[in-house]
C-alpha positions, 0 to 999 in steps of 0.5 A, a space after each residue: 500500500 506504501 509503494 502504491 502511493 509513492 509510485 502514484 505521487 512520483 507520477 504527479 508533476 506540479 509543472 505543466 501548461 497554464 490553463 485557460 484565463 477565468 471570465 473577468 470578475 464582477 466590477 466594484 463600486 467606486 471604492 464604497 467598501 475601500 478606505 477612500 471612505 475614511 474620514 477625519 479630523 484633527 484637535 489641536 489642544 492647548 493648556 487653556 484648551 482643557 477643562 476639569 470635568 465636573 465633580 473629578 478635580 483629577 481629570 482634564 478633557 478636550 471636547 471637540 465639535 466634530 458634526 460629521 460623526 452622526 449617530 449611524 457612524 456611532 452604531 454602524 460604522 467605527 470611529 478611532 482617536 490617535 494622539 499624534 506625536 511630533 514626529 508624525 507617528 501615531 498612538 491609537 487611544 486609550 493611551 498612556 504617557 508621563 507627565 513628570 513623574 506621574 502615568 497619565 491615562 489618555 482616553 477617547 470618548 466619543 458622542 454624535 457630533 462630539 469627540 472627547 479626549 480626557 487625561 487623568 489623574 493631573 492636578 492641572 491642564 497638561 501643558 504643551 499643545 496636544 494634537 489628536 485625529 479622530 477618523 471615521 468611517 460610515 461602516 466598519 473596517 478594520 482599524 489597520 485600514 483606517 490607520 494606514 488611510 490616516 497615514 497615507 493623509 497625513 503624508 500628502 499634507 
């Protein structure tokens, strides 16, 4: 039985003539399912940009109008918040960094319209000037394509 199938696969040669061409497939549609349907926008926080929230004397949070996240985005579709280094790289959010000597939580939140960026625990607004990109999508994708999306806007600009 074993020199049955060792006969018979030494037969077998992975060489040979390429087939015929298959029929064309079916014709996308205009990059409704690719990341050309990332959007985004970017924060540019300052000191004075950050607020205590009521009630958490330890946290600070940037509130940003952003009116092209709706509430289908929200439930249909994914929204991502990167903090931006200044060498152009980016952190996808919930994050965390020192402020002297303190580990600081950097978290998104995000509502129709509204984009939120809080740091805790600080006594005061982080100094400096912070910059974040919240970008969207109207259905969901994979967060690597929105990133690479991101990226590849971030070059052209």
């Amino acid at each position: 039985m074993i020199i049955a199938a060792v006969l018979l696969m030494a037969g077998c040669a992975k060489d040979g003539e390429t087939g015929p061409q298959g029929p064309q497939g079916p014709a996308g549609q205009n990059g409704l399912d690719g990341t050309a349907n990332v959007d985004s926008y970017t924060i540019i926080a300052g000191p004075s940009d950050w607020q205590t929230v009521a009630g958490q004397n330890t946290v600070r949070r940037v509130i940003q109008s952003v009116p092209e996240i709706t509430q289908s985005t929200i439930d249909f579709g994914v929204v991502v918040v990167y903090w931006v280094q200044s060498d152009g790289s980016l952190i996808q959010l919930p994050a965390q960094t020192y402020i002297g000597s303190t580990l600081v939580n950097i978290t998104p939140r995000v509502k129709a319209g509204f984009v939120y960026v809080d740091a805790w625990p600080v006594s005061s607004a982080p100094g400096g000037i912070w910059t974040f990109r919240a970008a969207w999508a109207s259905k969901y994708l994979p967060v690597h394509e929105i990133t690479e999306s991101i990226k590849a806007d971030m070059i052209r600009q």
